[in-house]
C-alpha positions in Angstrom: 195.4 139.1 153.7 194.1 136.7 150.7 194.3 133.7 153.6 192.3 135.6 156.1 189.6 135.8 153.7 190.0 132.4 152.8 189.8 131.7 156.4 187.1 134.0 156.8 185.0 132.4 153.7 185.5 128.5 154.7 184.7 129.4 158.5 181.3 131.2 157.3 180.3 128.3 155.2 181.1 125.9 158.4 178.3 127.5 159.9 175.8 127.8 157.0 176.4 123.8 157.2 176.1 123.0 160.5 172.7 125.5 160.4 171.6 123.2 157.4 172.6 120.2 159.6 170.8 121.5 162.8 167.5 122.3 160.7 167.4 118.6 159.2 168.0 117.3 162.5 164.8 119.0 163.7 163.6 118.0 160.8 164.0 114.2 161.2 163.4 114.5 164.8 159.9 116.1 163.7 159.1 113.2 161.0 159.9 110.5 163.4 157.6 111.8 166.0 155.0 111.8 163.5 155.7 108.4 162.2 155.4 106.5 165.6 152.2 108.4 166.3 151.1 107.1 163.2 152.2 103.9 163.9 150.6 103.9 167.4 147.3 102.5 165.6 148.9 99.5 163.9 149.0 96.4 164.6 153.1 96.3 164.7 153.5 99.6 166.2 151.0 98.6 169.2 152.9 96.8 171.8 149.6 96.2 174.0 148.2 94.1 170.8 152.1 92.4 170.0 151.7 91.0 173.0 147.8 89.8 173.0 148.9 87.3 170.0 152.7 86.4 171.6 150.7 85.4 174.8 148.7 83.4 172.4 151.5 81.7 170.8 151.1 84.2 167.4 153.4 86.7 165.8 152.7 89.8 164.6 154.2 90.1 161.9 153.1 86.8 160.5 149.3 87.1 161.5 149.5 89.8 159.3 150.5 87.9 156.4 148.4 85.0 157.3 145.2 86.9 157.7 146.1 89.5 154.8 146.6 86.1 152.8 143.3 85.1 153.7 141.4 88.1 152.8 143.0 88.7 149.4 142.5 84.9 148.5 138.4 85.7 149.0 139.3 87.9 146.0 140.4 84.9 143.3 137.0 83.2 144.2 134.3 84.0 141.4 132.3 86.6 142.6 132.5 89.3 145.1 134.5 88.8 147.8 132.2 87.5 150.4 133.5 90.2 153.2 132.3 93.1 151.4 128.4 93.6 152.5 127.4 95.4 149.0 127.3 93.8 145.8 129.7 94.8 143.1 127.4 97.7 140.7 130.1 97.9 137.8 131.9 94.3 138.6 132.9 92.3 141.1 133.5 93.8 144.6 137.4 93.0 145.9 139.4 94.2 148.3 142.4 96.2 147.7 143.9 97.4 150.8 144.4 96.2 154.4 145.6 98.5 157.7 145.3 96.6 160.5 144.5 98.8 163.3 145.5 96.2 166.4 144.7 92.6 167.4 141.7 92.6 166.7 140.2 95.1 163.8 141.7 95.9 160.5 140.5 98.8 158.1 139.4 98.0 154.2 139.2 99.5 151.2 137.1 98.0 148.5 136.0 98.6 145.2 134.2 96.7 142.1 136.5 99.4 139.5 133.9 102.4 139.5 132.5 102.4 142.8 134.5 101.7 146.1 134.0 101.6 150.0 135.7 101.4 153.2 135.2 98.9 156.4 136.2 97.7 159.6 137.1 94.1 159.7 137.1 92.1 163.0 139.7 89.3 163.0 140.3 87.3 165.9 141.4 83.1 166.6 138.5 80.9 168.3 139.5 78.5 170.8 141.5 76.3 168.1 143.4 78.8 167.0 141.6 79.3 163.6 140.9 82.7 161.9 137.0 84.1 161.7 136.6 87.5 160.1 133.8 89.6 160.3 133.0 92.9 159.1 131.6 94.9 161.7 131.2 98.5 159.8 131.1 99.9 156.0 130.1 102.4 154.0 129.8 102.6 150.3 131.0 106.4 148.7 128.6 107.8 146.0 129.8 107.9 142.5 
């Protein structure tokens, strides 16, 4: 009698886990859909704008770092960082974060340590395969 509860006792709890196993399953699957939508407006999760810079001899990944490089280094120069289209109110105006978006644009956020912005960036290579950047779009959030 004692073993059929036993039985009884492990067998429920084999299915309380696999329940627990099924829901994080969904669960997973759920997060990963999510992730590669999110992912769908990035410049590594775009295959369409992988290939753009592969065709012209770039990778991804390290145009990335190259042109995030770039950016960040306007920050060390004295000043605000001459991509930012508003002068710094409360300090100097730097950049802080990069998304790129594709091959070609790549969202900002700015800020001079009280007051900040956002803006789209346009990046591309001219015919010698060096970086221009342009901004193309900001707006400046009221304090």
């Amino acid at each position: 009698m004692n073993e059929k509860k036993i039985f009884e006792s492990q067998d429920a709890r084999i299915e309380k886990l696999e329940a627990t196993i099924k829901t994080g399953n969904n669960s997973i699957d759920s997060l990963q859909n999510q992730v590669r939508d999110l992912n769908y407006f990035t410049l590594l999760g775009n295959e369409n704008a992988m290939t753009y810079l592969e065709k012209m001899g770039f990778e991804a990944a390290d145009v990335e770092a190259m042109v995030s490089d770039q950016i960040y280094d306007f920050n060390l120069q004295k000043g605000n960082n001459p991509l930012v289209p508003f002068e710094g109110m409360n300090g100097n105006m730097k950049i802080n974060k990069l998304k790129f978006l594709n091959h070609k644009w790549i969202q900002a956020d700015f800020t001079d340590g009280k007051y900040w912005g956002e803006m789209i960036l346009e990046y591309y290579f001219n015919e010698k395969k060096e970086l221009e950047l342009t901004p193309i779009a900001s707006l400046l959030y009221p304090n």
